[in-house]
KOLPAZA-320572 format. One record per residue (C-alpha): x, y, z; residue number from 0. Coordinates in steps of 0.001 Angstrom, whole numbers, plus 500000, padded with zeros to 6 digits. Layout:
# KOLPAZA-320572
<site><x>X</x><y>Y</y><z>Z</z><i>NUM</i></site>
...
# end
This chain:
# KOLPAZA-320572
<site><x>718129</x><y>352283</y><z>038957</z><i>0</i></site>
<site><x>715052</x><y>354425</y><z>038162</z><i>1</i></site>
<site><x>713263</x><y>357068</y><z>040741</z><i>2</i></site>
<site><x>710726</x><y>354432</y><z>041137</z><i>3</i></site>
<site><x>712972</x><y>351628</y><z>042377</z><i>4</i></site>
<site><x>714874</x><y>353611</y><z>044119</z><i>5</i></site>
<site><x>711772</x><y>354985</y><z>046217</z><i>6</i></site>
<site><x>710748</x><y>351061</y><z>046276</z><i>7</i></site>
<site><x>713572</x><y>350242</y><z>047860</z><i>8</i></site>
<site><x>713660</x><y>353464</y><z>050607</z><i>9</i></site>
<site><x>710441</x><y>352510</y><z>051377</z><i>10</i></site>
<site><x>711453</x><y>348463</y><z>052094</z><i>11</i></site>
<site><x>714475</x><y>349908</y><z>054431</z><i>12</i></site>
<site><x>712019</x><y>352161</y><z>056270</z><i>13</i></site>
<site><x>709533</x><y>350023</y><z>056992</z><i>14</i></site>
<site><x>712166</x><y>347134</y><z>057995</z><i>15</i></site>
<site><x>714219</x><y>349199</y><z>060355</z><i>16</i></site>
<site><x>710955</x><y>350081</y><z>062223</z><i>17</i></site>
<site><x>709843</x><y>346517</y><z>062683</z><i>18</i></site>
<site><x>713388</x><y>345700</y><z>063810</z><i>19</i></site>
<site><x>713422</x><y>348467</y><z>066406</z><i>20</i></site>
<site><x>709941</x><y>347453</y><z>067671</z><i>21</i></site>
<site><x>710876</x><y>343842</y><z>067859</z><i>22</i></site>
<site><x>714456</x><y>344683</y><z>069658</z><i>23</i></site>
<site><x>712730</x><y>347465</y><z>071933</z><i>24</i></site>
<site><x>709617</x><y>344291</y><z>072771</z><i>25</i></site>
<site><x>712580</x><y>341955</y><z>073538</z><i>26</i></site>
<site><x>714472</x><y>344572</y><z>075710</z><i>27</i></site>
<site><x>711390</x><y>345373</y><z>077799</z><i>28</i></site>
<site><x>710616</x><y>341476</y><z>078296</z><i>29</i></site>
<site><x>714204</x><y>340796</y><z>079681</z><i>30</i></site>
<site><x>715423</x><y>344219</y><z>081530</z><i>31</i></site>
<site><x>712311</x><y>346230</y><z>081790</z><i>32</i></site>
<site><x>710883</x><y>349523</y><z>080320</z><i>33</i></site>
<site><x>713875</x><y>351487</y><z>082023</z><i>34</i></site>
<site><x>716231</x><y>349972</y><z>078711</z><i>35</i></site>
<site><x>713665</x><y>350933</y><z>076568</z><i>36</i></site>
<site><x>714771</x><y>352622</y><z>073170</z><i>37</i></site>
<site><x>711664</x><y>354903</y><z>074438</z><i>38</i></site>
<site><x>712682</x><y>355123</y><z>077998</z><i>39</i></site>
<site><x>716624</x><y>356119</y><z>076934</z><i>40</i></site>
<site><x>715577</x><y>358427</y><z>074482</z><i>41</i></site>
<site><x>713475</x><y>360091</y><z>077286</z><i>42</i></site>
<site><x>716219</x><y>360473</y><z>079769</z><i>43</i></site>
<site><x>718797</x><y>361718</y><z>077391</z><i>44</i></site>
<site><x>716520</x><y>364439</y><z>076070</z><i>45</i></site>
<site><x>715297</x><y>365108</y><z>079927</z><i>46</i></site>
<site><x>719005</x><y>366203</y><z>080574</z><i>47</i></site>
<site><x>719789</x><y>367867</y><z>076735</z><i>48</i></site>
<site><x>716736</x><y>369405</y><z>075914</z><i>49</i></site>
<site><x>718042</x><y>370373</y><z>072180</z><i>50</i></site>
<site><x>717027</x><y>366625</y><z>070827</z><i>51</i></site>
<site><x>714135</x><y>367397</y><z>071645</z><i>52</i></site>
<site><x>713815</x><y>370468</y><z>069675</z><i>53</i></site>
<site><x>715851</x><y>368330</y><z>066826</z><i>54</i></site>
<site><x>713199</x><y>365584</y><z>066956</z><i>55</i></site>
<site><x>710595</x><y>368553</y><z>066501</z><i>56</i></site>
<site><x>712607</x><y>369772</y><z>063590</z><i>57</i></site>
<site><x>713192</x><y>366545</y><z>062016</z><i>58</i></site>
<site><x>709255</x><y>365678</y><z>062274</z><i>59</i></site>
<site><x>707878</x><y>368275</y><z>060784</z><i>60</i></site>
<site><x>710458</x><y>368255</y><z>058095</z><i>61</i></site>
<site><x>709165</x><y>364862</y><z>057289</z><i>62</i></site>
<site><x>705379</x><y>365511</y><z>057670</z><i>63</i></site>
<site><x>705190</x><y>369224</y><z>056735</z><i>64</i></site>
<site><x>703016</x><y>369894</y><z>053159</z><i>65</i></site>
# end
């Protein structure tokens, strides 16, 4: 497997887990509401630990930092 495949292929999984987690998150909201949200949990949880927050933070601008 060369770089280039191998980025190919991180790229594919990327982009497919996101459109799985938007269509599971769509379905949620349709049958239990925005409180089940992936959004919504994500929300709470941080609300009471405030350190995923910061670890979000961190793990964004590791991504997006240049």
């Amino acid at each position: 497997m060369t770089t280039e495949s191998a980025r190919k292929m991180t790229e594919i999984i990327i982009v497919s887990l996101v459109v799985a987690l938007v269509i599971y998150d769509v379905a949620i909201e349709m049958k239990f509401g925005v409180n089940a949200t992936i959004s919504q949990v994500i929300f709470d949880t941080a609300s009471h630990n405030p350190w995923i927050a910061l670890a979000a933070g961190i793990l964004v601008g590791h991504w997006f930092w240049r």
